[in-house]
N, CA, C and O atoms as CSV, one atom per row, in Angstrom:
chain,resi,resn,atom,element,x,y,z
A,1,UNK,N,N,-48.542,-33.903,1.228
A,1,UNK,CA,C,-49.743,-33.750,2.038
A,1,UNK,C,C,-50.885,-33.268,1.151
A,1,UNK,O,O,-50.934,-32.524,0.171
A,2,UNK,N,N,-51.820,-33.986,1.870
A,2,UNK,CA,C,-53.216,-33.519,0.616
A,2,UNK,C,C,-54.044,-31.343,0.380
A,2,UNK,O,O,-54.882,-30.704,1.017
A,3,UNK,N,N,-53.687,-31.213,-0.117
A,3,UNK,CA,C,-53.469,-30.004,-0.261
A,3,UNK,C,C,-55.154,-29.356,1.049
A,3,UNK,O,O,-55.146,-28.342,1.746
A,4,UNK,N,N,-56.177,-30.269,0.941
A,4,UNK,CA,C,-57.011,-29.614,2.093
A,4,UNK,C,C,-56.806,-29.915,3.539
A,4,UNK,O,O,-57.340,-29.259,4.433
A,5,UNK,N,N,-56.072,-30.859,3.723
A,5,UNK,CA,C,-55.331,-31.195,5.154
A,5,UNK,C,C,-54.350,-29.478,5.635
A,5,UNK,O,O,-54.332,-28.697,6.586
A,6,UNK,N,N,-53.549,-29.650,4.046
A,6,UNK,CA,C,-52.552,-28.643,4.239
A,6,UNK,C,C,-53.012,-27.097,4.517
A,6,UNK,O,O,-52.390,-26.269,5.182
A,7,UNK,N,N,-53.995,-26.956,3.983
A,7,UNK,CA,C,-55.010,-25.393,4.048
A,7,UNK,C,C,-55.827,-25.581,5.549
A,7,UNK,O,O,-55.822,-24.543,6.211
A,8,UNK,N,N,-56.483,-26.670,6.144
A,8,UNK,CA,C,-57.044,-27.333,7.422
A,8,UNK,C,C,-55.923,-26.522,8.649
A,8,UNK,O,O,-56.246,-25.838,9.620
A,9,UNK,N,N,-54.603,-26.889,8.188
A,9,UNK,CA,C,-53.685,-26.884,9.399
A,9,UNK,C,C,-53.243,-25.135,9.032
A,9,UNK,O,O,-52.298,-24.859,9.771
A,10,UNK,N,N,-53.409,-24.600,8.646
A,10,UNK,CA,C,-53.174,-23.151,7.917
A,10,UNK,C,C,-53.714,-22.408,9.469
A,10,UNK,O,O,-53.156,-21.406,9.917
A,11,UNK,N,N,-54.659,-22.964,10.035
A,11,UNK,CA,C,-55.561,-21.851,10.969
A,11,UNK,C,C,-54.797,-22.431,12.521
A,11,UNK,O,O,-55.290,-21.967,13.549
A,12,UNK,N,N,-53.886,-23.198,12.632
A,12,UNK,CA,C,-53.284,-23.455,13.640
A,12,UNK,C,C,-51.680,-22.958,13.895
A,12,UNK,O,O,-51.157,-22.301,12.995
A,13,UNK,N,N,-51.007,-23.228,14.949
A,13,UNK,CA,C,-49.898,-22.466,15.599
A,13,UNK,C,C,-48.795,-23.645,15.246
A,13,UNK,O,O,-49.078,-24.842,15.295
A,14,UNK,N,N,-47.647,-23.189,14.924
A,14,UNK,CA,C,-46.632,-23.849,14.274
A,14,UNK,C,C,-46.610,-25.243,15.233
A,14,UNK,O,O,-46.358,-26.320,14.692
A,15,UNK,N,N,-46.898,-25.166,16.739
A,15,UNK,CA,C,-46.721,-25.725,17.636
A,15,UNK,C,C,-47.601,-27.013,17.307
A,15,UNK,O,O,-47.057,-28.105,17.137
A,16,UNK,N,N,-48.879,-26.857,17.229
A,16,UNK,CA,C,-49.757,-27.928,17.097
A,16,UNK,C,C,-49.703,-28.677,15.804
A,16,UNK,O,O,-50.048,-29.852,15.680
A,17,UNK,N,N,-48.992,-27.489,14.330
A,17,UNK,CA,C,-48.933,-27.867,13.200
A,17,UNK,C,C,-47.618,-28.847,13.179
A,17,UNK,O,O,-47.557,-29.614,12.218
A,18,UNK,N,N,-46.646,-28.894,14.066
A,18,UNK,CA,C,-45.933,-29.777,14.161
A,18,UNK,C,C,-46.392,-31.071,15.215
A,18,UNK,O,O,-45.946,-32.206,15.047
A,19,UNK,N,N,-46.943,-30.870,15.852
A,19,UNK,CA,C,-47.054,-32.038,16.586
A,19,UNK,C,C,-48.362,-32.941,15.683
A,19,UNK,O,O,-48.743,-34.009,16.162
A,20,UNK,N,N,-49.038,-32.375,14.265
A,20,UNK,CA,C,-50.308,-32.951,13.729
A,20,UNK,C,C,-49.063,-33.347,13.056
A,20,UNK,O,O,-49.021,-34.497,13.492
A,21,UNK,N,N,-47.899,-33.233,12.232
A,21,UNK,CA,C,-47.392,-33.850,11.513
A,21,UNK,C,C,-46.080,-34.967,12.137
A,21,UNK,O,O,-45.303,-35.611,11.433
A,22,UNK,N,N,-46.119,-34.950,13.151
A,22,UNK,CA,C,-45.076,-35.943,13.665
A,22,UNK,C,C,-46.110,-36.847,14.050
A,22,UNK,O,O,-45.697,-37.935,14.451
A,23,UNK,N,N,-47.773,-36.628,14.028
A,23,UNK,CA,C,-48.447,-38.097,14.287
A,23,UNK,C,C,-48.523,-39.190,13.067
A,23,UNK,O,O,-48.467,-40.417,12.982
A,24,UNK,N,N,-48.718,-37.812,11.948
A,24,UNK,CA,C,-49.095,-37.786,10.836
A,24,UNK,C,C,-48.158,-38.811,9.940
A,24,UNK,O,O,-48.670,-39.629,9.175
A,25,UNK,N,N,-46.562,-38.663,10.138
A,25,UNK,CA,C,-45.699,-39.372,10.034
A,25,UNK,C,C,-45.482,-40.710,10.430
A,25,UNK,O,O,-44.951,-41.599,9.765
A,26,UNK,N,N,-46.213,-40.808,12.250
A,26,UNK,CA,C,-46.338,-41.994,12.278
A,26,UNK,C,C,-47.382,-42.854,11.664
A,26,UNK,O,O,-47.139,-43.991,11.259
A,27,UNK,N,N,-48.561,-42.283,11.601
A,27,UNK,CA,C,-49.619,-43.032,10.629
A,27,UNK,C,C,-49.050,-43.628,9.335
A,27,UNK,O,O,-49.141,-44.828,9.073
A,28,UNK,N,N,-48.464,-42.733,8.549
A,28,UNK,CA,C,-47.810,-42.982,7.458
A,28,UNK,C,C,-46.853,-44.235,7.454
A,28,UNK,O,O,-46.768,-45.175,6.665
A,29,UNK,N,N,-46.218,-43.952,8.515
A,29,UNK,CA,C,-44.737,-45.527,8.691
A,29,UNK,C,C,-45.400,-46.849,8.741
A,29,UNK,O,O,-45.017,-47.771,8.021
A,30,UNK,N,N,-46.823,-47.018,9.941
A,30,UNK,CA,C,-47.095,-47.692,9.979
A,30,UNK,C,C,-47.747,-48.542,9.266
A,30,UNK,O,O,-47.440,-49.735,9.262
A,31,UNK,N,N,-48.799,-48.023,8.519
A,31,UNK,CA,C,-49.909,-48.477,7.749
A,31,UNK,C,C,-49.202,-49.192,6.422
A,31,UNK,O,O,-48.310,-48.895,5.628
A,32,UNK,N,N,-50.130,-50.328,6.645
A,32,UNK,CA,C,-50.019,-51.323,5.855
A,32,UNK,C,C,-50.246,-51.314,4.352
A,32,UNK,O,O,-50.190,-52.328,3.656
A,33,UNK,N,N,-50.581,-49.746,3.777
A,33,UNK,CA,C,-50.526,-49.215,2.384
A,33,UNK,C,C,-50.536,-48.017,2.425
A,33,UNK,O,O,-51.064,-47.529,3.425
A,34,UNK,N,N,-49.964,-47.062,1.370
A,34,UNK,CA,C,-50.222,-46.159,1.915
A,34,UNK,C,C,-51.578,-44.827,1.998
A,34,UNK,O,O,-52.150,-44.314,1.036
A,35,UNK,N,N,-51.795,-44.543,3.469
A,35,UNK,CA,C,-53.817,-44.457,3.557
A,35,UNK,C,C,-53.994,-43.432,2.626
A,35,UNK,O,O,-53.022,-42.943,2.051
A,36,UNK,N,N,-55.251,-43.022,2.398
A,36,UNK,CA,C,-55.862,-42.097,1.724
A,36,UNK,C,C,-56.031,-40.981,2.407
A,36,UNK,O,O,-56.538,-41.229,3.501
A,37,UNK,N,N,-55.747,-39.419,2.166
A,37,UNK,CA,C,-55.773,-38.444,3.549
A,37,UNK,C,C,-56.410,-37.851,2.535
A,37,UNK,O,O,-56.186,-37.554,1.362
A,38,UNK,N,N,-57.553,-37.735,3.582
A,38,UNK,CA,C,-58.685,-36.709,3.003
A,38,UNK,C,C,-59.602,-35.805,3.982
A,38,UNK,O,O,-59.153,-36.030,5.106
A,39,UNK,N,N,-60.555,-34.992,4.078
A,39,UNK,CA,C,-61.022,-34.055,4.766
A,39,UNK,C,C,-62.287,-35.489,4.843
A,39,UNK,O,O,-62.685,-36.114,3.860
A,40,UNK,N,N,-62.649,-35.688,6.080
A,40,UNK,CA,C,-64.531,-36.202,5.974
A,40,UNK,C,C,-64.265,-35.445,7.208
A,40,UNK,O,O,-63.335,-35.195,7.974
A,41,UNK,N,N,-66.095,-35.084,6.967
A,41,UNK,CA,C,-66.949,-33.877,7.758
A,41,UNK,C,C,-65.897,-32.922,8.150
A,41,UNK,O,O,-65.926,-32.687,9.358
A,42,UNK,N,N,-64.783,-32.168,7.358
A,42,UNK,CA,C,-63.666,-31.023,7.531
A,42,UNK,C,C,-62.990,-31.734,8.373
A,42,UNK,O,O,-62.854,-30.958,9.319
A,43,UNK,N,N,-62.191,-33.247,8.803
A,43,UNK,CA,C,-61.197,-33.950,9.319
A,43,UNK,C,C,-60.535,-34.315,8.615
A,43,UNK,O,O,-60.824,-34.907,7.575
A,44,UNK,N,N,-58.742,-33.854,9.308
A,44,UNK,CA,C,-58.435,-34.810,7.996
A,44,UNK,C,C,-57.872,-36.397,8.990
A,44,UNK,O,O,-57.374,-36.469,10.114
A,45,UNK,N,N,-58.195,-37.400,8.071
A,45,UNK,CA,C,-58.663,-38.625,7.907
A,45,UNK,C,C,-57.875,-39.304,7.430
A,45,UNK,O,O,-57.262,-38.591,6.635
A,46,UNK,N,N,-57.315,-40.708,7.405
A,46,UNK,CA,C,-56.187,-41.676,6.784
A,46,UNK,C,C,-56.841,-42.931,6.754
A,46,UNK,O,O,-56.978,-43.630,7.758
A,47,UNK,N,N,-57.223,-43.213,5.696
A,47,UNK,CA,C,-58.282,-44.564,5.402
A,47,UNK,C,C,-57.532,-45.309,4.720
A,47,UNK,O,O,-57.156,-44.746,3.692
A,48,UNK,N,N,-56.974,-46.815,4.910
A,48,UNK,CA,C,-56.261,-47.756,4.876
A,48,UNK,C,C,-58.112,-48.680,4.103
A,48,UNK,O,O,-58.980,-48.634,4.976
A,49,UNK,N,N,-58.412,-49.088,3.311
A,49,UNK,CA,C,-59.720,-49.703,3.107
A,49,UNK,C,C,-60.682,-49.062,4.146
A,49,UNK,O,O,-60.350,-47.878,4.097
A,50,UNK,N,N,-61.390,-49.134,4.790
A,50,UNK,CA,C,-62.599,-48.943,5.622
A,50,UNK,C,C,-62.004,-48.213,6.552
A,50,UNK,O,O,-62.326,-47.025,6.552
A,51,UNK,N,N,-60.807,-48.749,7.787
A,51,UNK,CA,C,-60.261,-48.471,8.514
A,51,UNK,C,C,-59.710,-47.032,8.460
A,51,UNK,O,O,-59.010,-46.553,7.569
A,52,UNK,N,N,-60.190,-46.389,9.664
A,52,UNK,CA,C,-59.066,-44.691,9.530
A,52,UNK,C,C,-58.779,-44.564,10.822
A,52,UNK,O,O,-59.144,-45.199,11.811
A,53,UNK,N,N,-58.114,-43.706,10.681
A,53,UNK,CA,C,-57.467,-42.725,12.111
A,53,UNK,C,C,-58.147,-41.132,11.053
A,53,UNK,O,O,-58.368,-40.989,9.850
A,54,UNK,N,N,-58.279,-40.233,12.208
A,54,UNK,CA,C,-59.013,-39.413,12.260
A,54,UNK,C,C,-57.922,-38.215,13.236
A,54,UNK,O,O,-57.946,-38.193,14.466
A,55,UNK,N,N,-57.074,-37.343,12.437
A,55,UNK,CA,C,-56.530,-36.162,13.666
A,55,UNK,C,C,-57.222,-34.779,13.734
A,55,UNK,O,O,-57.378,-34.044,12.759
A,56,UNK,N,N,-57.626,-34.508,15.020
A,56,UNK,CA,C,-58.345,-33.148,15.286
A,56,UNK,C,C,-57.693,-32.191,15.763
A,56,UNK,O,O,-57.606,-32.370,16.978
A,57,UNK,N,N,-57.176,-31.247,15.447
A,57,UNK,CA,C,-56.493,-29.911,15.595
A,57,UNK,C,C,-57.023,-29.160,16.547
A,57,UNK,O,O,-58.249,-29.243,16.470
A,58,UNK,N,N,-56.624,-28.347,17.555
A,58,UNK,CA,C,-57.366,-27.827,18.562
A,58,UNK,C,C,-55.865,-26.887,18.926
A,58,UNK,O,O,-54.687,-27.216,18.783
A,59,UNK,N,N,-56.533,-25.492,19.494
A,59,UNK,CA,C,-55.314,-24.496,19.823
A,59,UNK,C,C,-53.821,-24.833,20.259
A,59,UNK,O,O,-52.725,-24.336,19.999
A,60,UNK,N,N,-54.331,-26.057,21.155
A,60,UNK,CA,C,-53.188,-26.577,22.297
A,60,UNK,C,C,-52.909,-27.792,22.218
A,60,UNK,O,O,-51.856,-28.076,22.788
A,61,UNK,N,N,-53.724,-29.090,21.471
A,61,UNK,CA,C,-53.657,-30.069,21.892
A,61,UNK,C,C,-54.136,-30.753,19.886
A,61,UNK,O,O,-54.378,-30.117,18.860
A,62,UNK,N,N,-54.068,-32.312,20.185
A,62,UNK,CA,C,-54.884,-32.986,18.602
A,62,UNK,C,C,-55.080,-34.152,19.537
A,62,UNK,O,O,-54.348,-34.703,20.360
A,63,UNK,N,N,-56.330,-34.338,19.126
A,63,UNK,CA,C,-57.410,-35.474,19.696
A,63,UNK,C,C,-57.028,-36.382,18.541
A,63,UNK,O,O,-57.153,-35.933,17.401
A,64,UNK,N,N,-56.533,-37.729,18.742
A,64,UNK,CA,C,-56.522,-38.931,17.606
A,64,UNK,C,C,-57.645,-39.509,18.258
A,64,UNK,O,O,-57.942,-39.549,19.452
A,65,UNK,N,N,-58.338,-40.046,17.019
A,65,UNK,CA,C,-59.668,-41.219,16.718
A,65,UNK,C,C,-59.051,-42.028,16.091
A,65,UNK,O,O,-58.300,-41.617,15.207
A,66,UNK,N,N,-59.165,-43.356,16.332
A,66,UNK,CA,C,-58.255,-44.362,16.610
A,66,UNK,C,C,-59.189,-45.777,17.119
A,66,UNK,O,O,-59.683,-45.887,18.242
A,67,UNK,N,N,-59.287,-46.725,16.101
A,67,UNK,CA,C,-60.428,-47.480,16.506
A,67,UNK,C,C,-59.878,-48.165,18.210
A,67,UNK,O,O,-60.637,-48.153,19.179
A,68,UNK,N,N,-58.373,-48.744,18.264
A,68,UNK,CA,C,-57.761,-49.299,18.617
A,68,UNK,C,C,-57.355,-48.438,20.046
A,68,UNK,O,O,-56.553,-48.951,20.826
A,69,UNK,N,N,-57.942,-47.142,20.327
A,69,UNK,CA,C,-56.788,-46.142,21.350
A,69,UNK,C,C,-57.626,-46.486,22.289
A,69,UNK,O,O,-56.827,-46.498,23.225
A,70,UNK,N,N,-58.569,-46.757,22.727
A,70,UNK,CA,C,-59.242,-47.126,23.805
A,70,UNK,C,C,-58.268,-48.644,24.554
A,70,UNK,O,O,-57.992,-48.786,25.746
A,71,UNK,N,N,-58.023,-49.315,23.749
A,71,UNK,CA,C,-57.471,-50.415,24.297
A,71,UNK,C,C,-56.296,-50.281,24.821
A,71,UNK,O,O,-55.724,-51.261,25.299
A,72,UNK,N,N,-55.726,-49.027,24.822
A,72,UNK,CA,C,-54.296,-49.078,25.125
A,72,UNK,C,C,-54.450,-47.753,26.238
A,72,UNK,O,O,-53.440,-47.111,26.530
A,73,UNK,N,N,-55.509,-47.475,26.705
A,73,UNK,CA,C,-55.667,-46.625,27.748
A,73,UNK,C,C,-54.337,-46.539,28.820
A,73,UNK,O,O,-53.547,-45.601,28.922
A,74,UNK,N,N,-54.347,-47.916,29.641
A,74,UNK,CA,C,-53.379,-48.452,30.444
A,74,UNK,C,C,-51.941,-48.043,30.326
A,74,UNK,O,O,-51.012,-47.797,31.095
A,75,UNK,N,N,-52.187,-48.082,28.846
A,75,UNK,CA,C,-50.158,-47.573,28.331
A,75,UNK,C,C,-49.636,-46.156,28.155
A,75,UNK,O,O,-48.522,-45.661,27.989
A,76,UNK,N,N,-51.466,-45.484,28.306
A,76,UNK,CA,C,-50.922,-43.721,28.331
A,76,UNK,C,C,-51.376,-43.128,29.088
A,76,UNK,O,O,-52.245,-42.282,28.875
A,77,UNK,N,N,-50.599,-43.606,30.875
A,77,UNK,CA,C,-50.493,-42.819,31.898
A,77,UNK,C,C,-50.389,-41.188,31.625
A,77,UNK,O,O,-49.448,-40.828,30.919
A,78,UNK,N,N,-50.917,-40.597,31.924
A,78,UNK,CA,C,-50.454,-38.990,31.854
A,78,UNK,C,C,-51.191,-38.269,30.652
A,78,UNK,O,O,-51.203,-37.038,30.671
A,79,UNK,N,N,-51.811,-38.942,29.599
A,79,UNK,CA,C,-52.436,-38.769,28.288
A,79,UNK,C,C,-54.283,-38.796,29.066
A,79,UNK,O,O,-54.745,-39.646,29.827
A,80,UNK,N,N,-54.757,-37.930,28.681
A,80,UNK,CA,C,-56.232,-37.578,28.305
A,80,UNK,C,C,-56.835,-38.295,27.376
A,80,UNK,O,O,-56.438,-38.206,26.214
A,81,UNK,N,N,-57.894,-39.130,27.710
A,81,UNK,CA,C,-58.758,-40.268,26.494
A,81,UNK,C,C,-60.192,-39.209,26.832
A,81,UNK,O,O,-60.619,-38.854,27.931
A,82,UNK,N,N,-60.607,-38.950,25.737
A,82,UNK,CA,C,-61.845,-38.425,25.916
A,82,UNK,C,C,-63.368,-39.304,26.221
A,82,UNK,O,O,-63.173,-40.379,26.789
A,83,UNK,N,N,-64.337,-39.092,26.020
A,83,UNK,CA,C,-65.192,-39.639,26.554
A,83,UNK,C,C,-65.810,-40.671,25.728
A,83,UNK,O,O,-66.587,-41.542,26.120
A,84,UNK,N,N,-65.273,-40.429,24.237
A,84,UNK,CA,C,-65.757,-40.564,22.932
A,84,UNK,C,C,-64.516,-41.434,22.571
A,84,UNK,O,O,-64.531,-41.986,21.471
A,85,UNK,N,N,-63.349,-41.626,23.464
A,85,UNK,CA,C,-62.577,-42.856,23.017
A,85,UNK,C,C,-61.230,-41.902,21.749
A,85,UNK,O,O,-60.680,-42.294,20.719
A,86,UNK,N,N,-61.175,-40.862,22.352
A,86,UNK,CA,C,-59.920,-39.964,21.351
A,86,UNK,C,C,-58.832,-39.757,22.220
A,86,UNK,O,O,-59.074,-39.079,23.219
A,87,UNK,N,N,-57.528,-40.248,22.047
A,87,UNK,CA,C,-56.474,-39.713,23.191
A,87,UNK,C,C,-56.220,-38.473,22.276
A,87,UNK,O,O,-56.440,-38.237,21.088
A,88,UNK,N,N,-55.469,-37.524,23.686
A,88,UNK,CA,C,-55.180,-36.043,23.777
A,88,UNK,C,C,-54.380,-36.107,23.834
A,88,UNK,O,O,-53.996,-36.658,24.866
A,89,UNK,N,N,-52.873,-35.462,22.458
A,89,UNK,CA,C,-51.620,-34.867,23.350
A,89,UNK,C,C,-52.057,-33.466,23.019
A,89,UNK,O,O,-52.954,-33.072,22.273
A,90,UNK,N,N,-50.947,-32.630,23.979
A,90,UNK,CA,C,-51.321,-31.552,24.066
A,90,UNK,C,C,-49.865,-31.213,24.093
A,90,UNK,O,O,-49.038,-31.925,24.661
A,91,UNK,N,N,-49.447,-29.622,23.190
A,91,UNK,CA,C,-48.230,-29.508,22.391
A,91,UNK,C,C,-47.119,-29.757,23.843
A,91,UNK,O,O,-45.924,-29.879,23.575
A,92,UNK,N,N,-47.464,-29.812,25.048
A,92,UNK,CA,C,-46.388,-29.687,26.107
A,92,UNK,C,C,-45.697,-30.885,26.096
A,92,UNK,O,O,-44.471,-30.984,26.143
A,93,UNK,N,N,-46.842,-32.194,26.007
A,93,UNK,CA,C,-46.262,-33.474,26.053
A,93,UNK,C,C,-45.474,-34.372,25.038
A,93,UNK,O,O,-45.498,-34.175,23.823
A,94,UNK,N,N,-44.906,-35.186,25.536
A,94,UNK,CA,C,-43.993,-35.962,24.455
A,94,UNK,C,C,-45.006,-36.575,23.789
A,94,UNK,O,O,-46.121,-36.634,24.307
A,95,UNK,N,N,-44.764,-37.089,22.608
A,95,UNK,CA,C,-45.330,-38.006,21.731
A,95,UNK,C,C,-45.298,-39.819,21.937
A,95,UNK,O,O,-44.415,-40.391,21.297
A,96,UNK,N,N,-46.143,-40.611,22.720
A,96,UNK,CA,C,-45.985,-41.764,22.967
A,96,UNK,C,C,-46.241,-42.474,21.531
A,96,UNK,O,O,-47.261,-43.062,21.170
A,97,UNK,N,N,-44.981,-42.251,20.777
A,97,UNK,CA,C,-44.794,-42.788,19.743
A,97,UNK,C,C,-44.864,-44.158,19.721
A,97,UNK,O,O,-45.373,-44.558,18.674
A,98,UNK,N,N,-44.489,-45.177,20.617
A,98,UNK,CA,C,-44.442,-46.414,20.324
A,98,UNK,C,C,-45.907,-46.871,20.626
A,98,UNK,O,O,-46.380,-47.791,19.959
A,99,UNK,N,N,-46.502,-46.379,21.419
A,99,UNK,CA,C,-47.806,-46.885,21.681
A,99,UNK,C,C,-48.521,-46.471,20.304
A,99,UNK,O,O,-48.961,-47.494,19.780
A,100,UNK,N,N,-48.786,-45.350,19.551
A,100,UNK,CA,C,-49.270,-44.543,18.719
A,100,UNK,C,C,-49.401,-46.204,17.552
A,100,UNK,O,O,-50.282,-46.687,16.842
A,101,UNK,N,N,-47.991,-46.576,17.924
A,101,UNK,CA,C,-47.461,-47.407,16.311
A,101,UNK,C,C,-48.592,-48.377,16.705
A,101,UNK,O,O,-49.495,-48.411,15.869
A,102,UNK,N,N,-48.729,-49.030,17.582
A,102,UNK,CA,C,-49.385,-49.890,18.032
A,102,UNK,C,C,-50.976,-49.830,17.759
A,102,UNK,O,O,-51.726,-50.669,17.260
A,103,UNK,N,N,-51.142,-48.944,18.106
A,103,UNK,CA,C,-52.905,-48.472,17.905
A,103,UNK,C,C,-52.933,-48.258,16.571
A,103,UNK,O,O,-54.060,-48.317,16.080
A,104,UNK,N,N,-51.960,-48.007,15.770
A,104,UNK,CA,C,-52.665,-47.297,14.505
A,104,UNK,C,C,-52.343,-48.574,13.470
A,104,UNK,O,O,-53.029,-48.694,12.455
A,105,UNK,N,N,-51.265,-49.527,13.771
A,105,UNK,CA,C,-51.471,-50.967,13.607
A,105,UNK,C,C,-52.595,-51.643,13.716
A,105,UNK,O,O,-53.087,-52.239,12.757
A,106,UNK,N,N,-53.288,-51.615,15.282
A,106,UNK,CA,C,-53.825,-52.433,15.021
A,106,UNK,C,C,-55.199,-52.109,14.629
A,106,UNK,O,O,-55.954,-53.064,14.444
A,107,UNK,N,N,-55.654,-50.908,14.469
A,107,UNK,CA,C,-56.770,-49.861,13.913
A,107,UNK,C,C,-56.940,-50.247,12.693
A,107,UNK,O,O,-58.112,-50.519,12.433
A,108,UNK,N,N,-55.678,-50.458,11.250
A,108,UNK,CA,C,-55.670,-50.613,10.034
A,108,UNK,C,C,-55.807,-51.955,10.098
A,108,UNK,O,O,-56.423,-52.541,9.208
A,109,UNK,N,N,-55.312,-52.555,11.046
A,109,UNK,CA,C,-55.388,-54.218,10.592
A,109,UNK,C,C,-54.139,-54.801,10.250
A,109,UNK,O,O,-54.076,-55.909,9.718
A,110,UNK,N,N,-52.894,-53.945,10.594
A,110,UNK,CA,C,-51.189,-54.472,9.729
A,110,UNK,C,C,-50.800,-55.598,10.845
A,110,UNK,O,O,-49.756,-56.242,10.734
């Protein structure tokens, strides 16, 4: 992990710091090289060429930015899409991993 991602997640609860790295994992499986994780504007960020996913850390919950998560609204009954087009899990809920694969597929372009 990129050592300012890793200092980023330092100010959060084991809870959320695991659920940023089981997304984090899936970004990783999926992508069609492997992305670049870096901090833009203090996010950390997974840029495949142009293309990123974007995870936001928050007490309780991580907002993914996700060019692709808007389109799959329909498939995450029970999941929070913000207004700005970011789905919400929040540490209570399961991880809709298969949908995740899907969006972050088709976000990079694989």
């Amino acid at each position: 992990m990129n050592e300012q991602v890793s200092e980023y997640l330092t100010k959060f609860s084991c809870e959320v710091t695991d659920l940023f790295q089981a997304v984090r994992c899936i970004i990783f499986d999926v992508a069609p090289a492997p992305p670049q994780e870096c901090l833009w504007a203090k996010l950390p960020s997974y840029y495949v060429g142009t293309s990123f996913v974007r995870l936001i850390a928050f007490k309780d919950h991580i907002n993914i930015e996700a060019k692709a998560a808007a389109e799959h609204k329909k498939d995450l009954v029970g999941y929070k899409m913000t207004p700005k087009g970011m789905l919400q899990i929040f540490i209570d809920q399961e991880i809709p991993a298969d949908v995740l694969k899907q969006i972050f597929a088709e976000t990079f372009g694989s």
